[in-house]
DRENTOR-731727 format. One record per residue (C-alpha): residue number from 1; chain; residue in three letters; x, y, z. Coordinates in nm, 3 decimals. Each point is the difference from the previous one (the first is absolute). Layout:
REM residues N
<site><k>NUM</k><c>A</c><r>Ala</r><c1>X</c1><c2>Y</c2><c3>Z</c3></site>
...
This chain:
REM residues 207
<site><k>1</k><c>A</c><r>Unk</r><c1>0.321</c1><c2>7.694</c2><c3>-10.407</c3></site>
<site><k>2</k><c>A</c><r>Unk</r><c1>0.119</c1><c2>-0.334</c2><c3>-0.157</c3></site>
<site><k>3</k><c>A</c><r>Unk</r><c1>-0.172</c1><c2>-0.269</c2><c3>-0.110</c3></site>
<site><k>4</k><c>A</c><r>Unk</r><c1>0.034</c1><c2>-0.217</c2><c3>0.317</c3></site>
<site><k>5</k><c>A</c><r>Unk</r><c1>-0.169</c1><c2>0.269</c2><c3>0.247</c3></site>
<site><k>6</k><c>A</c><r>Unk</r><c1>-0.267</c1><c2>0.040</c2><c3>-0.267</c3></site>
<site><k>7</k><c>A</c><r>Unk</r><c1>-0.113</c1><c2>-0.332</c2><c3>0.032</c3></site>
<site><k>8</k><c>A</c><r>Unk</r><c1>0.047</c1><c2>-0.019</c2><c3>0.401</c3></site>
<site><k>9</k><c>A</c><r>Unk</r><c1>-0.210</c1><c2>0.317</c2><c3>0.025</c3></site>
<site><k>10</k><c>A</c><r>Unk</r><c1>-0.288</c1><c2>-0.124</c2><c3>-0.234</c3></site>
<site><k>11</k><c>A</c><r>Unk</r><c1>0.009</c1><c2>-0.296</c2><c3>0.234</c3></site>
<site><k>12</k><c>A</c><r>Unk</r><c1>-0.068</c1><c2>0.172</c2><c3>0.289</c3></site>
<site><k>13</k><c>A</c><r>Unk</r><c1>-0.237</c1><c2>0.207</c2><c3>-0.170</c3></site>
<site><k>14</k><c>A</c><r>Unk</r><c1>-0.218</c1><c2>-0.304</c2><c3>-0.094</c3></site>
<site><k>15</k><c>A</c><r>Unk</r><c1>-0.339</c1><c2>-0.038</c2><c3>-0.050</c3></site>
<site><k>16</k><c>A</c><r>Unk</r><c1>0.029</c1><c2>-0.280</c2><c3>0.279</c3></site>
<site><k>17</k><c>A</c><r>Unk</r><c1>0.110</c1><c2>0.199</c2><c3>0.257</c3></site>
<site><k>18</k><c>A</c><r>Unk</r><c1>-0.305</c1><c2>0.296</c2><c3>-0.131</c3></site>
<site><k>19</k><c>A</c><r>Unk</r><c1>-0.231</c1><c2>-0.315</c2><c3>0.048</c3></site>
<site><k>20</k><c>A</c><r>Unk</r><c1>0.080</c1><c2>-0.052</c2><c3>0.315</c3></site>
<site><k>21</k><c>A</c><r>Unk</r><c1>0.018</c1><c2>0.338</c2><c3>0.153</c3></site>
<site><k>22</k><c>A</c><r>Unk</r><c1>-0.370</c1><c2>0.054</c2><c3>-0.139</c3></site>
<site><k>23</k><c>A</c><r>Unk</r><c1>-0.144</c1><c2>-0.302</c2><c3>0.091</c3></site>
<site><k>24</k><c>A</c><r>Unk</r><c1>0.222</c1><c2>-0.194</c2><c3>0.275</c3></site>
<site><k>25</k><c>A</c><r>Unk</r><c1>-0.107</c1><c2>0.157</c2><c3>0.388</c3></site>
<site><k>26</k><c>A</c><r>Unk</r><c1>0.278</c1><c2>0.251</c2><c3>0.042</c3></site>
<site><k>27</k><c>A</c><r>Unk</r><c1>0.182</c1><c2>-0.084</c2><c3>-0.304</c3></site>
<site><k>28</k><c>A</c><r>Unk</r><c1>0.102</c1><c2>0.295</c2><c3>-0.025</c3></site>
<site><k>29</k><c>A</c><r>Unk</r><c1>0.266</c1><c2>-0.004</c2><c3>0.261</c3></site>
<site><k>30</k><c>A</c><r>Unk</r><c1>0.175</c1><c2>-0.299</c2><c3>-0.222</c3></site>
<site><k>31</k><c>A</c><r>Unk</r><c1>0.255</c1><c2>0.255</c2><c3>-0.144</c3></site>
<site><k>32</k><c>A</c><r>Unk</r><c1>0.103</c1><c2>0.153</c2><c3>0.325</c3></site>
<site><k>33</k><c>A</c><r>Unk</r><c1>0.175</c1><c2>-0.373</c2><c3>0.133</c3></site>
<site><k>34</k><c>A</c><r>Unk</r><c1>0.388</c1><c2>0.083</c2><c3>-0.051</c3></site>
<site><k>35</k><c>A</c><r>Unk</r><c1>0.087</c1><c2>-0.414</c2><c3>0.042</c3></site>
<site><k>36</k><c>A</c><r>Unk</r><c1>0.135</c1><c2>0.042</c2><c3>0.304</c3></site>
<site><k>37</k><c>A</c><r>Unk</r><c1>-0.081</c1><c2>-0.370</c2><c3>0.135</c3></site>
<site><k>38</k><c>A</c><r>Unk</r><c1>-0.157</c1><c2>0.046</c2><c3>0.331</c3></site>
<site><k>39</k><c>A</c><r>Unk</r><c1>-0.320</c1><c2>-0.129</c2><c3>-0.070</c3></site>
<site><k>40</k><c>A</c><r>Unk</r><c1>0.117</c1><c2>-0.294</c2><c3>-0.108</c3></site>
<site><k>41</k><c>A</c><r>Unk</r><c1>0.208</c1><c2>-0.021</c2><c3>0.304</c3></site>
<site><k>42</k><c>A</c><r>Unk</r><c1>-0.259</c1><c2>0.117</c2><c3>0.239</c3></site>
<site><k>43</k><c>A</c><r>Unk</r><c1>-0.234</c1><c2>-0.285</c2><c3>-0.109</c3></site>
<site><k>44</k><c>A</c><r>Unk</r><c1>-0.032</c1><c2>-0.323</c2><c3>0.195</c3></site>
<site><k>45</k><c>A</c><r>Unk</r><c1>-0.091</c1><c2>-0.164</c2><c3>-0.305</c3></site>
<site><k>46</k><c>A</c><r>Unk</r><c1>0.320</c1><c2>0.149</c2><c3>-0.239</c3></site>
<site><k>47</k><c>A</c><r>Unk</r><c1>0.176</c1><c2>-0.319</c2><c3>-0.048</c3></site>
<site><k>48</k><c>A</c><r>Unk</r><c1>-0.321</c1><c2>-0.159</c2><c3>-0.158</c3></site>
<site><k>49</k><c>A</c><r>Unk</r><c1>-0.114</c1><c2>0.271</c2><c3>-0.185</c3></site>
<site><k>50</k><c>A</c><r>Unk</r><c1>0.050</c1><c2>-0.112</c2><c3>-0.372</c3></site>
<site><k>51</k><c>A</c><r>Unk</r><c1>0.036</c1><c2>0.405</c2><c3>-0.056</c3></site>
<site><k>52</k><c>A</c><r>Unk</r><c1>0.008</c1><c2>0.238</c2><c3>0.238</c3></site>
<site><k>53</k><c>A</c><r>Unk</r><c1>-0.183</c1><c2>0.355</c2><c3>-0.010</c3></site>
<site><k>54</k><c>A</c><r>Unk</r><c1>0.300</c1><c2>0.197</c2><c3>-0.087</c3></site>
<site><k>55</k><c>A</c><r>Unk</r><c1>0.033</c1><c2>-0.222</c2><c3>-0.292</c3></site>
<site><k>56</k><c>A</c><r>Unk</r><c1>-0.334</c1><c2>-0.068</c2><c3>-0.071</c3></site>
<site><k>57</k><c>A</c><r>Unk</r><c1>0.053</c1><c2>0.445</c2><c3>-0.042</c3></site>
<site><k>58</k><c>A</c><r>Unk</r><c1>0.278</c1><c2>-0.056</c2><c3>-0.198</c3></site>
<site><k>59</k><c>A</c><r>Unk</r><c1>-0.179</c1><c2>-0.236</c2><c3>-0.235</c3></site>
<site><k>60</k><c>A</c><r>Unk</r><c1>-0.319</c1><c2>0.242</c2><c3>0.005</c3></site>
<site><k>61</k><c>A</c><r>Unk</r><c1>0.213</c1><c2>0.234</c2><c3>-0.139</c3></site>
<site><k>62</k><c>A</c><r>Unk</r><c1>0.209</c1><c2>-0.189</c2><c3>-0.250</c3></site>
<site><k>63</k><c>A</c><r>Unk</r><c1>-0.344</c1><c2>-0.049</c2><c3>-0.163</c3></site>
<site><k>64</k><c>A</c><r>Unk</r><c1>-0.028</c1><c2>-0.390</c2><c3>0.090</c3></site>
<site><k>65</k><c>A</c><r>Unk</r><c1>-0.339</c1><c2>-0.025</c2><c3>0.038</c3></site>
<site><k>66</k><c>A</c><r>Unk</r><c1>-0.108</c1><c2>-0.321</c2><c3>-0.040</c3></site>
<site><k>67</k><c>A</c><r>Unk</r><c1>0.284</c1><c2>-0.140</c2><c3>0.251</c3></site>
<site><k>68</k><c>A</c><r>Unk</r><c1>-0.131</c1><c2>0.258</c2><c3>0.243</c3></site>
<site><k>69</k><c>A</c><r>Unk</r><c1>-0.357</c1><c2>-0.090</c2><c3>-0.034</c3></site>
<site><k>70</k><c>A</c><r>Unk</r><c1>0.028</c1><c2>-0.377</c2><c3>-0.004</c3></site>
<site><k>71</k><c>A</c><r>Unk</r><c1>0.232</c1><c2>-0.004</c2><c3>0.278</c3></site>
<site><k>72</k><c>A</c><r>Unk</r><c1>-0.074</c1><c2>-0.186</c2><c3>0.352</c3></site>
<site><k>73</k><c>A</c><r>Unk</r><c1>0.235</c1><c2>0.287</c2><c3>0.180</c3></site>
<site><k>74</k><c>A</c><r>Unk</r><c1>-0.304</c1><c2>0.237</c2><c3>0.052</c3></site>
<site><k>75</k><c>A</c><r>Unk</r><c1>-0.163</c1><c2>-0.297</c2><c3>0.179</c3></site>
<site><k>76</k><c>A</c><r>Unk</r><c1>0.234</c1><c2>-0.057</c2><c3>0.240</c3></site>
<site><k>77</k><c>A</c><r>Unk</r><c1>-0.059</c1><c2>0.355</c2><c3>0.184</c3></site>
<site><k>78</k><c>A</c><r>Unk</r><c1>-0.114</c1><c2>-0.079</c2><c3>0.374</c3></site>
<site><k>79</k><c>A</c><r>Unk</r><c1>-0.112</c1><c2>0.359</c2><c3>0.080</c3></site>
<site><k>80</k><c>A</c><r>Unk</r><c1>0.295</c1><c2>0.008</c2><c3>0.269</c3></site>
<site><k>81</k><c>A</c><r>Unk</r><c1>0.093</c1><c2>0.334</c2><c3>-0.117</c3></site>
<site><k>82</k><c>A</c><r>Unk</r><c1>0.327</c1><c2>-0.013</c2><c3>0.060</c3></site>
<site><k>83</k><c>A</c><r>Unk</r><c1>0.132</c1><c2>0.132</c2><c3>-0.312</c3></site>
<site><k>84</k><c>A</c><r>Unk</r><c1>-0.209</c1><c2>0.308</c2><c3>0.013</c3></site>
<site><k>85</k><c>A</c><r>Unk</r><c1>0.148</c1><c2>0.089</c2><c3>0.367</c3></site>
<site><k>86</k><c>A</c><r>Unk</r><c1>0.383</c1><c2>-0.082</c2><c3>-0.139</c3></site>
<site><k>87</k><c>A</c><r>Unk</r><c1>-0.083</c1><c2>0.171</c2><c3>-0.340</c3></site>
<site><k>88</k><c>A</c><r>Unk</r><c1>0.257</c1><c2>0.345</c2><c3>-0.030</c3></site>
<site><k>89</k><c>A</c><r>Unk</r><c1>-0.267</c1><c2>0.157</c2><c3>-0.224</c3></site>
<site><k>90</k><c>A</c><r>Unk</r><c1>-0.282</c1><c2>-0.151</c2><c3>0.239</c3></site>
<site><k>91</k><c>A</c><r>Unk</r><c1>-0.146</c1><c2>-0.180</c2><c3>-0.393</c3></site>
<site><k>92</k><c>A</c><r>Unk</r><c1>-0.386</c1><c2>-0.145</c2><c3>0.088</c3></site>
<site><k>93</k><c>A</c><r>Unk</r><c1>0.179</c1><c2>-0.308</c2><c3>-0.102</c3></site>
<site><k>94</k><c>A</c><r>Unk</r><c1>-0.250</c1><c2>-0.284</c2><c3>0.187</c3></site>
<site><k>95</k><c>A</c><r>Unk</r><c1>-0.285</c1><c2>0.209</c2><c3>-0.214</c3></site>
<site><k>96</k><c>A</c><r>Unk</r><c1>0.177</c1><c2>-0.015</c2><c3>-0.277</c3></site>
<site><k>97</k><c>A</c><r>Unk</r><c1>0.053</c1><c2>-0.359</c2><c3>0.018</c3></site>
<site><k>98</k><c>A</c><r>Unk</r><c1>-0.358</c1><c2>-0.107</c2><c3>0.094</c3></site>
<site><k>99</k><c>A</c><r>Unk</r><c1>-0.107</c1><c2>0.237</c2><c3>-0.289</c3></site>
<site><k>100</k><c>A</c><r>Unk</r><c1>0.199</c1><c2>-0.156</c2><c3>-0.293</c3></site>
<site><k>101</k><c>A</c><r>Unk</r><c1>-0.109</c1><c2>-0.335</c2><c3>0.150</c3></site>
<site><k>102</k><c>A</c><r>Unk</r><c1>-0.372</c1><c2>0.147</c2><c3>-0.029</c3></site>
<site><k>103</k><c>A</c><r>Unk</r><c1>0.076</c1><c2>0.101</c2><c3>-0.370</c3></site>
<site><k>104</k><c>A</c><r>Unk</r><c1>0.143</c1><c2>-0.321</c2><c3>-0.088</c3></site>
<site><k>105</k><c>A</c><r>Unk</r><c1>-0.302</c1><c2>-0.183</c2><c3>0.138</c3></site>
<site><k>106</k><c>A</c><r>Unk</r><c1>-0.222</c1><c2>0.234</c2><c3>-0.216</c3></site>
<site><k>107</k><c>A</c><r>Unk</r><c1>0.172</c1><c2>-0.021</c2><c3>-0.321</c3></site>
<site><k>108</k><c>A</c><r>Unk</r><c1>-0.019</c1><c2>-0.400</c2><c3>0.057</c3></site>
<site><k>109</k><c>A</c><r>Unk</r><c1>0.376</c1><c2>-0.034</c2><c3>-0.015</c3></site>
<site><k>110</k><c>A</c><r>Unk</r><c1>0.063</c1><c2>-0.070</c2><c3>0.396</c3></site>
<site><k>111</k><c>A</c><r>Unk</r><c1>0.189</c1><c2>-0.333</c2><c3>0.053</c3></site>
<site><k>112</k><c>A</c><r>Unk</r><c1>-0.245</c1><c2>-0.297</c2><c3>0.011</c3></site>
<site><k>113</k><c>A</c><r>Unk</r><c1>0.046</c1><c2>-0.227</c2><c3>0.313</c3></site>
<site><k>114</k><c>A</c><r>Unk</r><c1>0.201</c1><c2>0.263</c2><c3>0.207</c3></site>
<site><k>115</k><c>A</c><r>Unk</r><c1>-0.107</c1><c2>-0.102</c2><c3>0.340</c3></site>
<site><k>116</k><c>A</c><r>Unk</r><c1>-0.084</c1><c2>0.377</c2><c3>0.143</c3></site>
<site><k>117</k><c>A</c><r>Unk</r><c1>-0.212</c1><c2>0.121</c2><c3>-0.325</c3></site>
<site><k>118</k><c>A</c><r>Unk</r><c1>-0.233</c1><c2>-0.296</c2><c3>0.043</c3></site>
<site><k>119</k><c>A</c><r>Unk</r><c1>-0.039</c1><c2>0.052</c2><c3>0.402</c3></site>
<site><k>120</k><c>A</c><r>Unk</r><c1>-0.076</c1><c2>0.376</c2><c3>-0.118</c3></site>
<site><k>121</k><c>A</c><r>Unk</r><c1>-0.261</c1><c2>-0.105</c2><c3>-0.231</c3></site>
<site><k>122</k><c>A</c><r>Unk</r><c1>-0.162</c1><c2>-0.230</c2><c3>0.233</c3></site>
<site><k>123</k><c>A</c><r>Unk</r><c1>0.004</c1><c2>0.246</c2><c3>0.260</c3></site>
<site><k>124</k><c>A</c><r>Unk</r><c1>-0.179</c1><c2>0.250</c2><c3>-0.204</c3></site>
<site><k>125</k><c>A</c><r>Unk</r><c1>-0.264</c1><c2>-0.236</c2><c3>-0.179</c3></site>
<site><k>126</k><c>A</c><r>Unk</r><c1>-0.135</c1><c2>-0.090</c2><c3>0.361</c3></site>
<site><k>127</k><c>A</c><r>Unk</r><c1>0.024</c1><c2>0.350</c2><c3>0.102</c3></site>
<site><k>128</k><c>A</c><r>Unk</r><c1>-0.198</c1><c2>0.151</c2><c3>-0.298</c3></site>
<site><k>129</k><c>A</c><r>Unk</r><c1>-0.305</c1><c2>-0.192</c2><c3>0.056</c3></site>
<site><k>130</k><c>A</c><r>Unk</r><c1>-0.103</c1><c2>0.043</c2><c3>0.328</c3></site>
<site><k>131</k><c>A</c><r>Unk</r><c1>0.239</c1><c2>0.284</c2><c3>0.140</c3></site>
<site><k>132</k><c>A</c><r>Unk</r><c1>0.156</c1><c2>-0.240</c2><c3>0.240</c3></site>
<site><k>133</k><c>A</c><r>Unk</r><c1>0.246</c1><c2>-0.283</c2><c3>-0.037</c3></site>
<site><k>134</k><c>A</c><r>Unk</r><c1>-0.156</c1><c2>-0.355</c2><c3>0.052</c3></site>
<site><k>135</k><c>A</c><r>Unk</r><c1>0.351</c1><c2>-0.122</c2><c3>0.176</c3></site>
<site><k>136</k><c>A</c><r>Unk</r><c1>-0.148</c1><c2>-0.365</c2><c3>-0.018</c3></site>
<site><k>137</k><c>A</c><r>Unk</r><c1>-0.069</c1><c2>0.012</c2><c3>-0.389</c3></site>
<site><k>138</k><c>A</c><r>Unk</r><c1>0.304</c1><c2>0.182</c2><c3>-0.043</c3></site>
<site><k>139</k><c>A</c><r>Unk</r><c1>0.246</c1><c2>-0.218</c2><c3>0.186</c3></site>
<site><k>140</k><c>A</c><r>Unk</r><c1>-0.160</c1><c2>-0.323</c2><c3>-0.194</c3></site>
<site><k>141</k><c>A</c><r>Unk</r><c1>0.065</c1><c2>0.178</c2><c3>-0.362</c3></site>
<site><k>142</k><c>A</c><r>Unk</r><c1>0.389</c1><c2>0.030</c2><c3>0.125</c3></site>
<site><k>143</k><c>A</c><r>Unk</r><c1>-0.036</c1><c2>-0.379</c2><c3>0.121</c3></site>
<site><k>144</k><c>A</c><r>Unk</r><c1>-0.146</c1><c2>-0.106</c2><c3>-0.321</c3></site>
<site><k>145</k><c>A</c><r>Unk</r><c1>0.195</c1><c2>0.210</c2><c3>-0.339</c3></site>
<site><k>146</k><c>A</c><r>Unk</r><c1>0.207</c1><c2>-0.235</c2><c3>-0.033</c3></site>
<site><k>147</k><c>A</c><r>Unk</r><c1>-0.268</c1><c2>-0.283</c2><c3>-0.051</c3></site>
<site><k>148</k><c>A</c><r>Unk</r><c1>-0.176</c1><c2>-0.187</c2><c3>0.194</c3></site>
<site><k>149</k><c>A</c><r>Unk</r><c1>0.236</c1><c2>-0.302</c2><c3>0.114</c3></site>
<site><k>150</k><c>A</c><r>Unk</r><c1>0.239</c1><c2>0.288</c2><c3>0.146</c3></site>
<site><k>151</k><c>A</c><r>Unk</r><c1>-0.304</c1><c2>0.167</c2><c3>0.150</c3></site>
<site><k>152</k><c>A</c><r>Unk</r><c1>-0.036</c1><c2>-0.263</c2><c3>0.237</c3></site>
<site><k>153</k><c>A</c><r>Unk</r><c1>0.358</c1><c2>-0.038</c2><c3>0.053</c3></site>
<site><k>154</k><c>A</c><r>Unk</r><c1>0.021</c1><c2>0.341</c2><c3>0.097</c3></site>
<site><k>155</k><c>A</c><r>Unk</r><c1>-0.330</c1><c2>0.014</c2><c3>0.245</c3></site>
<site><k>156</k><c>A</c><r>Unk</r><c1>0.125</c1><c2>-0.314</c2><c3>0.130</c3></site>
<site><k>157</k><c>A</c><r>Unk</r><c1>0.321</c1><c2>0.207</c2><c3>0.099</c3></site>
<site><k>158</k><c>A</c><r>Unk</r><c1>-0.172</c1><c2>0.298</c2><c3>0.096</c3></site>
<site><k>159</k><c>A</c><r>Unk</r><c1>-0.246</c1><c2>-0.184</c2><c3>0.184</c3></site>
<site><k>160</k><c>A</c><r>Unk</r><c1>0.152</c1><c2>0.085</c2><c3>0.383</c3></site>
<site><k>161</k><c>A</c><r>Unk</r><c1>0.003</c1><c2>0.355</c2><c3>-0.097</c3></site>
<site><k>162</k><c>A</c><r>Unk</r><c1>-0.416</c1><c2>-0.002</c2><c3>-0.160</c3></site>
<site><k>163</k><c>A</c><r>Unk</r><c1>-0.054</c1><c2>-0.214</c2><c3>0.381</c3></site>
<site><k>164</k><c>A</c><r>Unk</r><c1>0.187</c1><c2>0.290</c2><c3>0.241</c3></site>
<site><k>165</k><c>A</c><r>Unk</r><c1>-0.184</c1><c2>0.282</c2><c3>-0.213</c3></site>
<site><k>166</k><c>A</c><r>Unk</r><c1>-0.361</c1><c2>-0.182</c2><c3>0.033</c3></site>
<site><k>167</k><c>A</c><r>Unk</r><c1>0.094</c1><c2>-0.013</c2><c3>0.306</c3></site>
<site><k>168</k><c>A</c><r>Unk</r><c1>0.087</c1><c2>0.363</c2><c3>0.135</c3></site>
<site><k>169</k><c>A</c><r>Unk</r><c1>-0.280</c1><c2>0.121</c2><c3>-0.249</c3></site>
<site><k>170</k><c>A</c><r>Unk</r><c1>0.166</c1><c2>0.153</c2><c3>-0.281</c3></site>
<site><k>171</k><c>A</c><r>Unk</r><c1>-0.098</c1><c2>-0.266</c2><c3>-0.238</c3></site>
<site><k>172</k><c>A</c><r>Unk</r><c1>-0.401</c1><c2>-0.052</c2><c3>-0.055</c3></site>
<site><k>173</k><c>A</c><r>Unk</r><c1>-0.022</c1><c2>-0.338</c2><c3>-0.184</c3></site>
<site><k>174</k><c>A</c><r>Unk</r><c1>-0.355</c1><c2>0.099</c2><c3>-0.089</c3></site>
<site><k>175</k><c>A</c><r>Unk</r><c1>0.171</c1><c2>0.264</c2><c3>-0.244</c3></site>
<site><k>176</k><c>A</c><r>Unk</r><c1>-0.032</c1><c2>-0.237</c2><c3>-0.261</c3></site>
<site><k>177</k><c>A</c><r>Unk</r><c1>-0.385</c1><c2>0.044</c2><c3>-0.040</c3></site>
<site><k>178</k><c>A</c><r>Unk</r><c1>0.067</c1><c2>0.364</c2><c3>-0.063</c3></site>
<site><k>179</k><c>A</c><r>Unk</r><c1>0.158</c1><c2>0.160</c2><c3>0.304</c3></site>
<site><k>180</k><c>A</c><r>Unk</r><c1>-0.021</c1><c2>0.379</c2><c3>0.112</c3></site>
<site><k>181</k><c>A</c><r>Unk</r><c1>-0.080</c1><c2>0.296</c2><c3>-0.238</c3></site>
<site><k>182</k><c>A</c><r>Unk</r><c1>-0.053</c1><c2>0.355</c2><c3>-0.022</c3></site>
<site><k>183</k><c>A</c><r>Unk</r><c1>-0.366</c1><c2>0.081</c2><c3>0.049</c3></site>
<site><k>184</k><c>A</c><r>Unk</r><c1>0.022</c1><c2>0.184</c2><c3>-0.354</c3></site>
<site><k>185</k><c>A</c><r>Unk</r><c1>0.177</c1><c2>-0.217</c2><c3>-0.210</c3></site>
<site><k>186</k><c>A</c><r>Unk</r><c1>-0.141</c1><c2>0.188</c2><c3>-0.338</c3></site>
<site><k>187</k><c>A</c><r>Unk</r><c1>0.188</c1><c2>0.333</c2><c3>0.129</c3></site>
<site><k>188</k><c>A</c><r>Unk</r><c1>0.297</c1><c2>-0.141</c2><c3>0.098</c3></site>
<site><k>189</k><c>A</c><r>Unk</r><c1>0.001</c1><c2>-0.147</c2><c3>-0.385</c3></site>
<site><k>190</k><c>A</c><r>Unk</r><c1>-0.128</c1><c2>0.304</c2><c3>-0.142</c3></site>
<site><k>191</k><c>A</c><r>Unk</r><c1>0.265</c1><c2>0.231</c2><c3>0.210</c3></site>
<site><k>192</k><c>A</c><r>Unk</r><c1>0.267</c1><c2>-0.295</c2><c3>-0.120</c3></site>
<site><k>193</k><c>A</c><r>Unk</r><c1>-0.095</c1><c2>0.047</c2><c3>-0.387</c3></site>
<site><k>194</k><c>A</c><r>Unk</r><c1>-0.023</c1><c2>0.367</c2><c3>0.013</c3></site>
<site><k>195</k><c>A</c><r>Unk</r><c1>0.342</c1><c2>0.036</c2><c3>0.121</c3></site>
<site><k>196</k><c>A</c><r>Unk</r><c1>0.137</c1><c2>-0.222</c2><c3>-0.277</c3></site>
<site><k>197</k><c>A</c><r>Unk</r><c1>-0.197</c1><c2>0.203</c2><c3>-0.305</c3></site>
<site><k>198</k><c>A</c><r>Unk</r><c1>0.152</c1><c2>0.328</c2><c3>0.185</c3></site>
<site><k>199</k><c>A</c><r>Unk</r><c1>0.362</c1><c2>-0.227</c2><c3>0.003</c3></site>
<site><k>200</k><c>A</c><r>Unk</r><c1>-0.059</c1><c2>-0.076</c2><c3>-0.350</c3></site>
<site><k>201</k><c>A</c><r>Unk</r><c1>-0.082</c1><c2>0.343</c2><c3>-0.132</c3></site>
<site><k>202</k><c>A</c><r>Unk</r><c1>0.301</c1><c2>0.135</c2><c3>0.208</c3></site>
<site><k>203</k><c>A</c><r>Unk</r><c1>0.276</c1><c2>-0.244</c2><c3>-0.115</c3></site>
<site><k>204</k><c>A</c><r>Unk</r><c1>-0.188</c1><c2>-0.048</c2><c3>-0.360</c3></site>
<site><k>205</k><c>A</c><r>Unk</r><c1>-0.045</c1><c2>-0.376</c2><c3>-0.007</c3></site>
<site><k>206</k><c>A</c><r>Unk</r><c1>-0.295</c1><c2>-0.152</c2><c3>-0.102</c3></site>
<site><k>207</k><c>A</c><r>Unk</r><c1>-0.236</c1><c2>-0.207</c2><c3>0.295</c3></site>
């Protein structure tokens, strides 16, 4: 074998893509994409993708890890599902997506700003503490991110909207004194925190 598909064999054989089968949800289905393209096609996002999966794949197995992890391409995944339907080799590829974007958040190397990781986070930091989604408390931290003079610039915008759902009921401003919860919030946050010691003894990462 010469010296050239030496090296392109120990790239594929990295220990990036080994990380990544072992600890990224279905990982393990990385090798099997043959860069055929459809995904990227199939996606109604593609043109704004700044990689898309079958190169994020490619990259994964080239051994560029921190390009992969720090990447906003994982982020941009919209559950649509698309790309698994279209897929010839019918790749997991939406889980494999959501789970590198998981990783990334975990090893702290996730893109700060990127618009979908911080509505993720603020989705699940409401959810976790009372097993239910204030929707008044959340929609206000989405307002209010950017600081507080485009808070009100963006309530004041939004403000027809907040009216019609008042209005048919879907929006409780009383929320903000502490809304609806699950009658057994400690569960819920014990059955939450369980799960991720379980996660973390699966996929080896520390809490």
């Amino acid at each position: 074998m010469s010296d050239m598909n030496t090296q392109a064999v120990a790239r594929y054989r990295n220990n990036f893509l080994k990380e990544v089968e072992e600890r990224v949800e279905d990982g393990h289905w990385v090798r099997m994409c043959m860069q055929c393209g459809v995904c990227a096609g199939s996606c109604p996002l593609g043109p704004h993708w700044e990689h898309s999966p079958q190169k994020i794949f490619m990259m994964i197995r080239a051994g560029k890890r921190e390009e992969v992890l720090t990447s906003d391409a994982m982020w941009m995944c919209t559950s649509c599902y698309n790309c698994i339907v279209r897929c010839p080799r019918k790749l997991p590829i939406t889980h494999i997506m959501h789970g590198l974007a998981h990783y990334s958040h975990r090893l702290g190397l996730a893109p700060k700003g990127q618009p979908t990781r911080e509505i993720a986070k603020l989705f699940w930091d409401s959810l976790v503490k009372t097993g239910r989604v204030n929707e008044l408390k959340f929609s206000l931290a989405m307002y209010f991110k950017d600081g507080f003079g485009q808070g009100i610039k963006n309530a004041m915008a939004m403000q027809g909207v907040g009216l019609g759902l008042v209005k048919a009921g879907r929006l409780n401003p009383m929320e903000i004194l502490g809304g609806h919860a699950c009658k057994d919030k400690g569960g819920i946050q014990k059955m939450i925190a369980k799960a991720q010691e379980i996660e973390n003894r699966k996929k080896g990462l520390t809490a």
